[in-house]
N, CA, C and O atoms as CSV, one atom per row, in Angstrom:
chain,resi,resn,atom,element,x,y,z
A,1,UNK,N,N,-65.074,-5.674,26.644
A,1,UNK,CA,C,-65.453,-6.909,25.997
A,1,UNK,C,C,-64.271,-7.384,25.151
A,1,UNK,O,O,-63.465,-6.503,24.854
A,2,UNK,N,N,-64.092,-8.293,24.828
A,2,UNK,CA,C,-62.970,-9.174,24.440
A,2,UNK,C,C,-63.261,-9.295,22.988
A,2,UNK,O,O,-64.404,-9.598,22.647
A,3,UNK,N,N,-62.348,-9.088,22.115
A,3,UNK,CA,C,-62.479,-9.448,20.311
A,3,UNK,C,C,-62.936,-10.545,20.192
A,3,UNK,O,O,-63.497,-10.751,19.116
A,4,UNK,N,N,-62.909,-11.486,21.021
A,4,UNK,CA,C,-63.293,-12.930,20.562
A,4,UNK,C,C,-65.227,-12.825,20.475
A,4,UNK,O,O,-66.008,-13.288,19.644
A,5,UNK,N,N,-65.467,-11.976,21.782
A,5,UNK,CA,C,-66.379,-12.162,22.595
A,5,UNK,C,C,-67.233,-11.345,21.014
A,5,UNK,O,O,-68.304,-11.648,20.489
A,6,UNK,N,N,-66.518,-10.576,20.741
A,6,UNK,CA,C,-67.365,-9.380,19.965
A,6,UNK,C,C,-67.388,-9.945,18.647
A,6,UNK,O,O,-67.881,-9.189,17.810
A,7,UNK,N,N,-67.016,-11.004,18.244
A,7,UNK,CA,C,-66.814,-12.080,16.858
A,7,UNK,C,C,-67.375,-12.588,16.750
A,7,UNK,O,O,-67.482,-13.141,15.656
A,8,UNK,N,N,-68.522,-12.952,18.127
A,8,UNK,CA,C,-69.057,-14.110,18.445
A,8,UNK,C,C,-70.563,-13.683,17.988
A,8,UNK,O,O,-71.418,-14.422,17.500
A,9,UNK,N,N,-70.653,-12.346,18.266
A,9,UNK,CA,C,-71.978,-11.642,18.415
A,9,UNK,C,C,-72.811,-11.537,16.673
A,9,UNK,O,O,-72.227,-11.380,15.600
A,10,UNK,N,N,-74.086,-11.665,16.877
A,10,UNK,CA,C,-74.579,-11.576,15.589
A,10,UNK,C,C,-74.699,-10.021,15.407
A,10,UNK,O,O,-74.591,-9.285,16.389
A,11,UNK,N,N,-74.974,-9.414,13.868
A,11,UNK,CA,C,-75.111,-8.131,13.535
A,11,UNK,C,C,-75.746,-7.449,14.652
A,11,UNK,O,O,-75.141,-6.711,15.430
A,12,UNK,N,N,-77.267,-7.782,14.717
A,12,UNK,CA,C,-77.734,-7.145,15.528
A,12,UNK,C,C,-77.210,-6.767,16.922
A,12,UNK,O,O,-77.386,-5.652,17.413
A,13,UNK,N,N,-76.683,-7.574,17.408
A,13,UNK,CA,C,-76.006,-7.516,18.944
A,13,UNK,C,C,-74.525,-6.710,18.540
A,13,UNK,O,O,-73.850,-6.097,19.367
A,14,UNK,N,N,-74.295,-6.807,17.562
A,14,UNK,CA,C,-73.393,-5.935,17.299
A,14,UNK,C,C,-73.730,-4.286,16.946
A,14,UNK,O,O,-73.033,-3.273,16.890
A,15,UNK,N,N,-74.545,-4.453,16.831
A,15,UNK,CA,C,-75.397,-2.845,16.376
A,15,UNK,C,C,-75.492,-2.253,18.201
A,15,UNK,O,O,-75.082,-1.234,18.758
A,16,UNK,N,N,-76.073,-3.204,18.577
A,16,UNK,CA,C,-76.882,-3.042,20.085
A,16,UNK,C,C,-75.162,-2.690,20.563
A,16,UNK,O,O,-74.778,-1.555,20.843
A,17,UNK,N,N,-74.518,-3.586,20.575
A,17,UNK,CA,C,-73.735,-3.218,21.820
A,17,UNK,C,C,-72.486,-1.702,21.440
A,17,UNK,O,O,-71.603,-1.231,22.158
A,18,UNK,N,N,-72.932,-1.315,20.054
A,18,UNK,CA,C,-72.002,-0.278,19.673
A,18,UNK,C,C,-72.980,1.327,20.205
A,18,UNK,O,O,-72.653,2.478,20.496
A,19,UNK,N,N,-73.955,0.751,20.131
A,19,UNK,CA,C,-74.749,1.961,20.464
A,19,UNK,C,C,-74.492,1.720,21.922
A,19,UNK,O,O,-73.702,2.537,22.395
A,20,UNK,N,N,-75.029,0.650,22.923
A,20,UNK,CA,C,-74.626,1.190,24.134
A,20,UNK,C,C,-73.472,1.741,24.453
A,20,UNK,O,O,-73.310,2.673,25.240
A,21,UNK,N,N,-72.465,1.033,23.700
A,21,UNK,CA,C,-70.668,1.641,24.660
A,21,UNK,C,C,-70.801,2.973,23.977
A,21,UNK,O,O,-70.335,3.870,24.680
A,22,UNK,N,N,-71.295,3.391,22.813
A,22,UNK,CA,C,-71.476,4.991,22.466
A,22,UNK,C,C,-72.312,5.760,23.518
A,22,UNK,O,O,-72.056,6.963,23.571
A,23,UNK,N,N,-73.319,5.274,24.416
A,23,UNK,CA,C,-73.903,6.269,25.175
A,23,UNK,C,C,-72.992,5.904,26.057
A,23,UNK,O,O,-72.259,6.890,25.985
A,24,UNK,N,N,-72.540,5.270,26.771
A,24,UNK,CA,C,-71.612,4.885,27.702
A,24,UNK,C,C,-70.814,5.608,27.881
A,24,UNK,O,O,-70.751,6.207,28.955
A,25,UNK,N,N,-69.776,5.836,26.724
A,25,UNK,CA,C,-69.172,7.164,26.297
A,25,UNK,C,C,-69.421,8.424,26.498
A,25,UNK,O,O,-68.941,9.251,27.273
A,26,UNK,N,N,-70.579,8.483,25.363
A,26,UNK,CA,C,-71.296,9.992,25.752
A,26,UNK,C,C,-70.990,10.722,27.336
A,26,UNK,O,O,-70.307,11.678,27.703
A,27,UNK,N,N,-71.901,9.705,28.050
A,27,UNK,CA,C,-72.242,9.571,29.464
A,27,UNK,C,C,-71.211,9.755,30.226
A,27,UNK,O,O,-71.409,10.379,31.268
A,28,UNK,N,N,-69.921,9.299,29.942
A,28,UNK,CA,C,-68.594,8.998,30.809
A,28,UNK,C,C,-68.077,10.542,30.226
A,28,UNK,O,O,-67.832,11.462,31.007
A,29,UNK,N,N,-67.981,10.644,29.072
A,29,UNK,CA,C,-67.434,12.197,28.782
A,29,UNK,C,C,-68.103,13.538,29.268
A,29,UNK,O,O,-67.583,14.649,29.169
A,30,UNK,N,N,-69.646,13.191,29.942
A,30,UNK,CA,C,-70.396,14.268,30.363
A,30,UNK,C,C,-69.365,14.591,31.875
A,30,UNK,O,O,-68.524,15.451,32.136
A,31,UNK,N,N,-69.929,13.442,32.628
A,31,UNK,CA,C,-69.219,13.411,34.028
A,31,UNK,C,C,-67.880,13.474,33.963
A,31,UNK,O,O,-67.369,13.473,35.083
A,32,UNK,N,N,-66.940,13.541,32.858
A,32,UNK,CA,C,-65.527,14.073,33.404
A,32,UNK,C,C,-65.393,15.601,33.224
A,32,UNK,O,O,-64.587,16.259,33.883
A,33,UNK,N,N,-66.504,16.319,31.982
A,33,UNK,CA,C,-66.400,17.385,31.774
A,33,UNK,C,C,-67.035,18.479,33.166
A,33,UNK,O,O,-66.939,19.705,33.235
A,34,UNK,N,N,-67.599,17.640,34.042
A,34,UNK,CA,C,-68.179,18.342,35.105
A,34,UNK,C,C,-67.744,18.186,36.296
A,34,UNK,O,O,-68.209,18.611,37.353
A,35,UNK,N,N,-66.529,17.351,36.026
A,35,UNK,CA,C,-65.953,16.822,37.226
A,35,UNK,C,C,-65.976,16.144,38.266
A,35,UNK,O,O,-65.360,16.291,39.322
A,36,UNK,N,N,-66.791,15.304,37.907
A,36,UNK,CA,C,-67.543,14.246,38.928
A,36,UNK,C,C,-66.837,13.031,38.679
A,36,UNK,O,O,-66.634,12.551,39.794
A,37,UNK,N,N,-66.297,12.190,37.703
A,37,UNK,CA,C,-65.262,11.311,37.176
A,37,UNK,C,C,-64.337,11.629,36.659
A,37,UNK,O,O,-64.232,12.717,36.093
A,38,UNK,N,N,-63.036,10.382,36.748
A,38,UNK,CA,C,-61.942,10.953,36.373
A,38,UNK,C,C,-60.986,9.236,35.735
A,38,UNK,O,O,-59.944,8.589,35.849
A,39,UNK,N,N,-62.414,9.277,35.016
A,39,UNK,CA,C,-62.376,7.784,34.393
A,39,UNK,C,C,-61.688,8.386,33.030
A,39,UNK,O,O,-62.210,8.981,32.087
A,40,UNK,N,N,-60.305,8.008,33.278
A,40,UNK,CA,C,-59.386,8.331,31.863
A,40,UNK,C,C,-59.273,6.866,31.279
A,40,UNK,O,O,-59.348,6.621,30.075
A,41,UNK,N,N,-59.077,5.887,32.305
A,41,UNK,CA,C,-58.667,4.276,31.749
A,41,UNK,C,C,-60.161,3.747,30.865
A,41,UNK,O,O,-60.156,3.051,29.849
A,42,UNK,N,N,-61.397,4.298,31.578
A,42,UNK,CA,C,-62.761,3.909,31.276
A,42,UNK,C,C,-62.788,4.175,29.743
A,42,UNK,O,O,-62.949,3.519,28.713
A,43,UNK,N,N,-62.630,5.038,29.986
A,43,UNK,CA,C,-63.091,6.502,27.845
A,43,UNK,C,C,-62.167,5.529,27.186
A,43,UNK,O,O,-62.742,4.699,26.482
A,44,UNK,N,N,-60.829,5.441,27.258
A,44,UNK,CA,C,-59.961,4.651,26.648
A,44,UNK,C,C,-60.455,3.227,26.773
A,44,UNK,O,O,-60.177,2.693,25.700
A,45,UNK,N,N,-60.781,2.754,27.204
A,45,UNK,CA,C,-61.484,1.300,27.082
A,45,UNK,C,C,-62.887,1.518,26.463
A,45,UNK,O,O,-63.356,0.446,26.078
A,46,UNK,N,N,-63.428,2.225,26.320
A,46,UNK,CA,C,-64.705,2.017,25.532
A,46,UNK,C,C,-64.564,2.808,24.117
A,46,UNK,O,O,-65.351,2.613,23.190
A,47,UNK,N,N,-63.446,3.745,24.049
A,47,UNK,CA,C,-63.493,3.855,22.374
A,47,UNK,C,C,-62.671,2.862,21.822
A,47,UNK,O,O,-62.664,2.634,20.612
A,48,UNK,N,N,-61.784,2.091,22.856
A,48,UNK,CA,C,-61.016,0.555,22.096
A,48,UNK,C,C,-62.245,-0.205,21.485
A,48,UNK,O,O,-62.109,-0.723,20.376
A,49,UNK,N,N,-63.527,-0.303,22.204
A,49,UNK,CA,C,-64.136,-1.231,22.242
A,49,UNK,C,C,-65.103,-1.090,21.115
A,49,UNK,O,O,-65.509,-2.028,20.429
A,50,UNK,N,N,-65.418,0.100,20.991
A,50,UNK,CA,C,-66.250,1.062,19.877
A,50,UNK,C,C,-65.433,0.195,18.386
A,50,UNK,O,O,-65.740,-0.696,17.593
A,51,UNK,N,N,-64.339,1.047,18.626
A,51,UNK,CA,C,-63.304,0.807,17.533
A,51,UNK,C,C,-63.453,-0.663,16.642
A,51,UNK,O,O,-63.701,-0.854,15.452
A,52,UNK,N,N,-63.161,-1.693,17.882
A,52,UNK,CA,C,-63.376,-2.950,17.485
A,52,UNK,C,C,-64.530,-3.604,17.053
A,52,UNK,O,O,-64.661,-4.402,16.125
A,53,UNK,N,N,-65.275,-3.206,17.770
A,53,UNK,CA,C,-66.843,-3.422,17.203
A,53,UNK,C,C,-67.249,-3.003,15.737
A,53,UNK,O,O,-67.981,-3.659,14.996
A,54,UNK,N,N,-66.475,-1.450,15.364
A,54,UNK,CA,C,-66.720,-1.102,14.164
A,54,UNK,C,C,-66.251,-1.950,13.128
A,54,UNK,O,O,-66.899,-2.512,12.246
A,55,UNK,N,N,-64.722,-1.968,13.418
A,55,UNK,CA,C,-63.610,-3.098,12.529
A,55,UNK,C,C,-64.565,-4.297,12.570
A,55,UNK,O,O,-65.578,-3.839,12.041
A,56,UNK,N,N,-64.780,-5.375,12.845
A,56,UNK,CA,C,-65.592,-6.237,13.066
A,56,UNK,C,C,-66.713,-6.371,12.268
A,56,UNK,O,O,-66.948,-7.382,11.606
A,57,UNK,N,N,-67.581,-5.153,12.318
A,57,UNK,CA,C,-68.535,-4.750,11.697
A,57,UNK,C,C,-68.237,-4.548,10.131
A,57,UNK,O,O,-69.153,-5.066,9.491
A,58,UNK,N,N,-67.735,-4.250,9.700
A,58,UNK,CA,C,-66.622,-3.017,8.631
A,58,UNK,C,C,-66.451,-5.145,7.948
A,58,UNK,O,O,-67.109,-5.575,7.001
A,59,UNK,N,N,-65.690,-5.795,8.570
A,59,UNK,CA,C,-65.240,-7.003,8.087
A,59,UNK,C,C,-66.353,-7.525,7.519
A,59,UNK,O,O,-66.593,-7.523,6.311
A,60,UNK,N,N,-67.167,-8.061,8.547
A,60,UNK,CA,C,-68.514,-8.823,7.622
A,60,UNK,C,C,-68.681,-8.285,6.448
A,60,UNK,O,O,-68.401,-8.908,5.424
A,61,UNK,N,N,-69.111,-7.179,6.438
A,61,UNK,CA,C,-69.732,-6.242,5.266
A,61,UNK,C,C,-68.854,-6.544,4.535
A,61,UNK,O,O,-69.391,-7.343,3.768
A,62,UNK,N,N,-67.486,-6.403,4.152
A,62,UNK,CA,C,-66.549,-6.950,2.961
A,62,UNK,C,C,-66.370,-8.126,2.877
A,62,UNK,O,O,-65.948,-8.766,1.913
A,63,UNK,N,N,-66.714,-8.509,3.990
A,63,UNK,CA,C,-66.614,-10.347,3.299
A,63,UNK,C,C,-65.247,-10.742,3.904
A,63,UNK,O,O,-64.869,-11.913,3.909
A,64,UNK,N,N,-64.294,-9.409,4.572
A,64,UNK,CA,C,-62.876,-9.702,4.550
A,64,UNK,C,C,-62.032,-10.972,5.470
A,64,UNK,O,O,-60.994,-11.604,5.274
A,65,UNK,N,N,-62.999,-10.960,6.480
A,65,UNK,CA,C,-62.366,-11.702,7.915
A,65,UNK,C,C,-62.625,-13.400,7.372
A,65,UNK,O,O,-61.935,-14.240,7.950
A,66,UNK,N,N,-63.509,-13.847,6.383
A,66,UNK,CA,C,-63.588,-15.321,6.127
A,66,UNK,C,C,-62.603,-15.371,4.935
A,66,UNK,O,O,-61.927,-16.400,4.940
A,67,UNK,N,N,-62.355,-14.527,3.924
A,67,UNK,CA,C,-61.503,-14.810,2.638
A,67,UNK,C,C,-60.718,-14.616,3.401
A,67,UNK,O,O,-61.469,-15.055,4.272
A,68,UNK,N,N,-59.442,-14.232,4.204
A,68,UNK,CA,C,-58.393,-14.041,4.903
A,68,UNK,C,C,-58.091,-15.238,5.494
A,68,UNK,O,O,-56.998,-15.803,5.532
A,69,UNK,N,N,-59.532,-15.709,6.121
A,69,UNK,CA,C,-59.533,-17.349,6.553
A,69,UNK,C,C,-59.112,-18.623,5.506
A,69,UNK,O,O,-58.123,-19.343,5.645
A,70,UNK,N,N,-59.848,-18.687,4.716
A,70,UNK,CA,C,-59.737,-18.932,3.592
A,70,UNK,C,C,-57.847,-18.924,2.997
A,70,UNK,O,O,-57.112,-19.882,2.760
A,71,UNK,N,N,-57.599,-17.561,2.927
A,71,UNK,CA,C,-56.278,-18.081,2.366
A,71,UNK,C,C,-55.179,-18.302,2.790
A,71,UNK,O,O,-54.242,-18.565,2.036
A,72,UNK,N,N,-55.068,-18.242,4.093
A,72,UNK,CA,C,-54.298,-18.881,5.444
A,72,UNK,C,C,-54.440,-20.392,4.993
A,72,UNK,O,O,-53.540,-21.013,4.426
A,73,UNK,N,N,-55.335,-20.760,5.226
A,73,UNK,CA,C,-55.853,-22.401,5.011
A,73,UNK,C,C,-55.131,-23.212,3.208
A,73,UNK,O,O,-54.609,-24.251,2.804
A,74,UNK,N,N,-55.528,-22.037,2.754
A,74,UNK,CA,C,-54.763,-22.168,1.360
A,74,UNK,C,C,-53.412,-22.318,0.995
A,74,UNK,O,O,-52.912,-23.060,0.149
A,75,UNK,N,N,-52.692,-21.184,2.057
A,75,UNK,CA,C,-51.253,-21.327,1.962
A,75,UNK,C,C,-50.912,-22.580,2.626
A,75,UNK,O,O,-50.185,-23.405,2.073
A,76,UNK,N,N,-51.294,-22.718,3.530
A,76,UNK,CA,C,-50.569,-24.184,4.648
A,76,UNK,C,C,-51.167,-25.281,3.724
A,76,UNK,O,O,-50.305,-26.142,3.550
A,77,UNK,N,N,-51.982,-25.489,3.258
A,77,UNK,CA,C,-52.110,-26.817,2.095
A,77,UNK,C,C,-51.179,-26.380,1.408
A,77,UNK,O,O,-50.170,-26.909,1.874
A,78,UNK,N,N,-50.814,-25.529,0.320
A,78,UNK,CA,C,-49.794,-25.443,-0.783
A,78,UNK,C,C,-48.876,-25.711,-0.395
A,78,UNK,O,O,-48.331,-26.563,-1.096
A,79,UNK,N,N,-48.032,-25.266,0.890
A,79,UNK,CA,C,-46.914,-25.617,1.456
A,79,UNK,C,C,-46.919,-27.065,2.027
A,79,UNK,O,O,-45.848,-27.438,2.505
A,80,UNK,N,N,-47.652,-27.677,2.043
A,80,UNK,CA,C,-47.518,-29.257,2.414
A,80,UNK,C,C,-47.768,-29.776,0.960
A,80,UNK,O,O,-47.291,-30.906,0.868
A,81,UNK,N,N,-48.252,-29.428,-0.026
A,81,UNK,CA,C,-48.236,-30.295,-1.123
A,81,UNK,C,C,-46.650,-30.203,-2.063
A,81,UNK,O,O,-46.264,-31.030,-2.890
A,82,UNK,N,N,-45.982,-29.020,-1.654
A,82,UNK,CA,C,-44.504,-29.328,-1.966
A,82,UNK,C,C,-43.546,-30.207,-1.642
A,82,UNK,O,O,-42.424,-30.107,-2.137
């Protein structure tokens, strides 16, 4: 899934889709440990995805990803009012 895609998502769907790519995971790490897959690119794409979902998650909760917005927007006005 795409950062944009995962920005887009409300909490809940963000809850939902961290728990699925976690069983996903789970699931993908069972079958390589038994040798039935040999999905190395897969595991690495779904703890990217984990990851991001968390970060994402982690942002709302601080408030961080809109004040960051916020002072981007702030600097480029100050620099045009010089």
């Amino acid at each position: 899934m795409e950062l944009e895609k995962i920005r887009n998502l409300s909490d809940e769907e963000l809850q939902h889709q961290e728990k699925t790519s976690a069983e996903q995971l789970f699931r993908l790490r069972f079958q390589v440990s038994l040798g039935q897959n040999d999905g190395v690119k897969k595991l690495r794409q779904l703890r990217k995805e984990i990851a991001q979902i968390k970060t994402v998650a982690r942002e709302r909760a601080l408030g961080i990803r809109g004040a960051a917005a916020d002072t981007a927007t702030a600097a480029k006005s100050a620099k045009g009012a010089r």
